[in-house]
ZAMARGU-4260 file (C-alpha; in steps of 0.2 Angstrom, whole numbers, plus 5000, padded with zeros to 4 digits):
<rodrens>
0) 5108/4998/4997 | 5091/5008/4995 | 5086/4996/4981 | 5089/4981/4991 | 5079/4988/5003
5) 5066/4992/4991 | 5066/4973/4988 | 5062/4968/5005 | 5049/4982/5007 | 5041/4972/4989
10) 5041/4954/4999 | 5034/4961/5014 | 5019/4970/5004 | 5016/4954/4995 | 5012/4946/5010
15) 5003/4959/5017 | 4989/4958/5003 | 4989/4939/5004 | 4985/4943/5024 | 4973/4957/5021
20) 4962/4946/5009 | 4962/4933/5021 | 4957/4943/5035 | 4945/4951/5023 | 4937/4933/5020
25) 4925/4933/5035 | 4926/4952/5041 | 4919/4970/5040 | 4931/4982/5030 | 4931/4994/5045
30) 4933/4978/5057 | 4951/4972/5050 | 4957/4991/5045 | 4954/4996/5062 | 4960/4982/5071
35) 4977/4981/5061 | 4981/4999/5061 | 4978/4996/5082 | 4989/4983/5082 | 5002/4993/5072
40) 5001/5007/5085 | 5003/4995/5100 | 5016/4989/5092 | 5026/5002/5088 | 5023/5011/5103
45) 5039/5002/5111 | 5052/5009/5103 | 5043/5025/5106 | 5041/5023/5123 | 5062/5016/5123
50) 5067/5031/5115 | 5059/5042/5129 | 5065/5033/5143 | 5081/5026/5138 | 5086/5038/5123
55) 5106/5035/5125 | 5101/5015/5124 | 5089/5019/5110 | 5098/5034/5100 | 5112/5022/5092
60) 5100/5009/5087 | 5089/5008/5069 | 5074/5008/5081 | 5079/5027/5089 | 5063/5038/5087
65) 5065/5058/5088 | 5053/5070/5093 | 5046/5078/5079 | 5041/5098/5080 | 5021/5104/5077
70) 5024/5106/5059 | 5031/5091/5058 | 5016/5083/5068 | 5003/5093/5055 | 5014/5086/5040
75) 5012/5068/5047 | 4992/5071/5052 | 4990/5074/5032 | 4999/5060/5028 | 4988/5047/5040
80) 4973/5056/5029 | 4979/5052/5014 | 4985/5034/5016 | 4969/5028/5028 | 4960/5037/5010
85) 4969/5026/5001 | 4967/5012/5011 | 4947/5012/5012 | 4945/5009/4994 | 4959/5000/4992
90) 4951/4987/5007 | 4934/4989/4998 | 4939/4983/4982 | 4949/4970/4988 | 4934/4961/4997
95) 4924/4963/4983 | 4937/4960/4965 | 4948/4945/4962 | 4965/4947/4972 | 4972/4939/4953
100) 4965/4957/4948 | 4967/4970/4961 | 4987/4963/4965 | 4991/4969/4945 | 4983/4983/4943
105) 4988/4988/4959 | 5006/4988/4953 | 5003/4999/4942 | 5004/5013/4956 | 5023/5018/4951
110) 5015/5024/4934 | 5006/5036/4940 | 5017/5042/4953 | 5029/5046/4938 | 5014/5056/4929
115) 5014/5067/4946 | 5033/5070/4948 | 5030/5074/4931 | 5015/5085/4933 | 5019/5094/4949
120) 5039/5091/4947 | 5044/5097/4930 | 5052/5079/4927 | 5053/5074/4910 | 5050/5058/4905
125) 5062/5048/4894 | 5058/5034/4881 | 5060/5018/4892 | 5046/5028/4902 | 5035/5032/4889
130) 5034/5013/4883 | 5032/5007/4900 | 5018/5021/4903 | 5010/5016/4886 | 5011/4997/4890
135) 5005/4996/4908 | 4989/5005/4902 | 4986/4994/4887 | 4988/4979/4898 | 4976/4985/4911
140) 4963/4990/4898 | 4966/4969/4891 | 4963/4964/4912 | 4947/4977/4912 | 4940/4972/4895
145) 4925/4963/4898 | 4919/4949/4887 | 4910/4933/4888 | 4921/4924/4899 | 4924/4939/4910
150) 4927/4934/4928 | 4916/4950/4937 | 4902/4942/4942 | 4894/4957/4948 | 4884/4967/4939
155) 4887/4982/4929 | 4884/4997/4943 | 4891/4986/4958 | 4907/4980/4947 | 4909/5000/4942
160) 4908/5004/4959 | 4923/4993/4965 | 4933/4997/4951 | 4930/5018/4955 | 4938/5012/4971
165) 4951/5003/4966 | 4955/5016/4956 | 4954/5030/4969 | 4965/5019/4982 | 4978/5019/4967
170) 4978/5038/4964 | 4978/5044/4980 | 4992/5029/4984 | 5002/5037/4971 | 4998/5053/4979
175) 5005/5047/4994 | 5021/5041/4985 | 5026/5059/4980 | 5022/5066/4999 | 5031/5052/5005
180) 5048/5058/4997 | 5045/5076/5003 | 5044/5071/5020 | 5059/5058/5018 | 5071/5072/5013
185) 5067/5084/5029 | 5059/5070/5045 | 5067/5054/5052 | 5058/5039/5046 | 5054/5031/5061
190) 5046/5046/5070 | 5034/5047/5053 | 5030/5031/5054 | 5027/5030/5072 | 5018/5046/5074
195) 5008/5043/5058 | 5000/5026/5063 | 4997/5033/5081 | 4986/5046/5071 | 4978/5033/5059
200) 4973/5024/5074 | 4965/5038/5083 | 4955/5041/5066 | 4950/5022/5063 | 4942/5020/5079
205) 4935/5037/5079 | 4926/5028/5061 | 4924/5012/5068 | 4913/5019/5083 | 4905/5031/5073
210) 4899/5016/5062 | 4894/5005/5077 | 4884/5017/5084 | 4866/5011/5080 | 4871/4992/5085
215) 4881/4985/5096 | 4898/4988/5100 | 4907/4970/5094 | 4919/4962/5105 | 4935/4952/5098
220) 4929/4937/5097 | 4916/4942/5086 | 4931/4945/5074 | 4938/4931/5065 | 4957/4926/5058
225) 4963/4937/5071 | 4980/4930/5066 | 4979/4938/5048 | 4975/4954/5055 | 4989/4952/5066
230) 5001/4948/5051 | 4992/4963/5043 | 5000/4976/5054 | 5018/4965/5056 | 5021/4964/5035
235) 5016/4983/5035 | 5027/4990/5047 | 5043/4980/5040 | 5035/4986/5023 | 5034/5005/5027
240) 5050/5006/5038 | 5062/4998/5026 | 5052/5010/5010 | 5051/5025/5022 | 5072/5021/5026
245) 5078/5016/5007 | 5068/5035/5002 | 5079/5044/5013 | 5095/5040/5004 | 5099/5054/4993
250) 5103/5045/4978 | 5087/5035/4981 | 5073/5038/4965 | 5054/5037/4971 | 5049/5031/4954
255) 5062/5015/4956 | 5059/5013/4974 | 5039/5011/4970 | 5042/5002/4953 | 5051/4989/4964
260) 5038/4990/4980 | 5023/4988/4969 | 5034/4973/4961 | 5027/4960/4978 | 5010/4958/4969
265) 5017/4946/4961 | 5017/4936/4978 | 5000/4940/4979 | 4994/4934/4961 | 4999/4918/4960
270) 4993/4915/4980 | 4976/4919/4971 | 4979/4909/4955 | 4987/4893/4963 | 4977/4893/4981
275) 4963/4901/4978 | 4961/4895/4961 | 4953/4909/4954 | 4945/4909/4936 | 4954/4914/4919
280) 4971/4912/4923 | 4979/4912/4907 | 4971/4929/4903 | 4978/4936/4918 | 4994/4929/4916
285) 4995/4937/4900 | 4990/4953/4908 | 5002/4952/4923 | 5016/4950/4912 | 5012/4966/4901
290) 5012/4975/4918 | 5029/4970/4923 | 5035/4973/4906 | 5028/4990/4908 | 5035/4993/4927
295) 5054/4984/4921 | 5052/4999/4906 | 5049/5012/4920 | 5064/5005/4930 | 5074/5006/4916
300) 5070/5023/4909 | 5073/5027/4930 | 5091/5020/4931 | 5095/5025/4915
</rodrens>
């Protein structure tokens, strides 16, 4: 069941990068993180506010959410640091690299959430693993390479720029990954979720203010594809609460659950090749194919 579930979160988080690139089109960064991280808490706010007035209607349903105790409450303040962290760069990259680029290397994320449980673990890696380790970084080094028909416009200090930070929104996502199954072994699923965007809200608007404050404060319609920052918050939730739900089976593997999540780029590359008709596409289909090899090989070795 956990890895069906794994595959829903994977369709959901390809949508949600089509959305976020979109919505990143015409928009600030710190305009459409903030806005859809609003959305999220307003949105989640209702089975919250169920559970507390109506817990024996709400405690046998999928959408029951406890009260978590202060530790708890600390645990899940950490993790809205880490994942806004992640988000930022991830965001800033996003606006600024191909989506045909960011989506696959993005998927990569597993890979390094392996080299953790390894690292801070004691896991050991087997060969499947090792090939697929081996082969994703070749691939992405292929993608990177620059040459003569390179498709970074930029130049060289700006292009290093977003590609330092879509490299930290990778480790820190991966990061996040390890967290994630030490918090899905000991708190309910929904109240993480729930109490962990409340918290990233608090801190986004916080941001957002706190980068408005020389100009004016913009007002909604100033904002544009509101509807894509909307579906933003909607793919994430179904994203994170189907992840946060297959993690908490015991016999559940965060190295195969985020081999598969990471799997929806795929969604999100060919919405780049076919509809946004982006440049190089044979390169890259090269490329994305070597990372999928790579993440199939870290499934494998997983399941093994």
């Amino acid at each position: 069941m956990w890895t069906i579930l794994a595959f829903i979160s994977a369709l959901c988080l390809g949508f949600y990068d089509i959305s976020k690139k979109i919505a990143l089109r015409d928009n600030r960064v710190v305009d459409v993180l903030t806005l859809s991280v609003c959305v999220s808490a307003l949105l989640l706010s209702v089975p919250l506010w169920l559970s507390r007035l109506c817990p024996e209607m709400m405690s046998d349903t999928h959408f029951y959410v406890p009260a978590l105790d202060l530790r708890a409450h600390l645990y899940t303040v950490l993790k809205s640091v880490i994942v806004l962290s992640s988000w930022v760069f991830a965001y800033i990259s996003l606006k600024h690299l191909p989506l045909s680029v960011v989506s696959p290397v993005q998927a990569t994320r597993p890979m390094w959430t392996l080299v953790g449980a390894l690292l801070i673990f004691g896991e050991r890696l087997n060969t499947w693993q090792w090939i697929g380790i081996l082969l994703a970084i070749g691939t992405i080094f292929v993608l990177s390479f620059k040459n003569k028909s390179s498709i970074i416009h930029y130049k060289s200090s700006i292009q290093n720029r977003y590609y330092i930070a879509l490299a930290l929104a990778i480790l820190i996502g991966a990061c996040s990954g390890l967290y994630d199954k030490y918090l899905m072994r000991r708190y309910d699923h929904n109240a993480v979720q729930v109490y962990y965007t409340f918290y990233q809200a608090v801190m986004m608007l916080i941001v957002w203010f706190v980068v408005n404050k020389k100009s004016k404060i913009k007002n909604l319609k100033s904002i544009k594809n509101i509807w894509a920052i909307v579906l933003i918050s909607l793919f994430l939730i179904v994203s994170d609460n189907v992840y946060m739900l297959a993690l908490r089976d015991p016999d559940s593997l965060i190295a195969v659950v985020s081999t598969i999540r990471r799997g929806g780029a795929v969604i999100g590359f060919a919405y780049g090749l076919i509809f946004l008709k982006e440049n190089d596409p044979w390169r890259k289909v090269v490329s994305m194919i070597g990372i999928l090899a790579g993440l199939i090989c870290l499934a494998i070795g997983s399941i093994a």
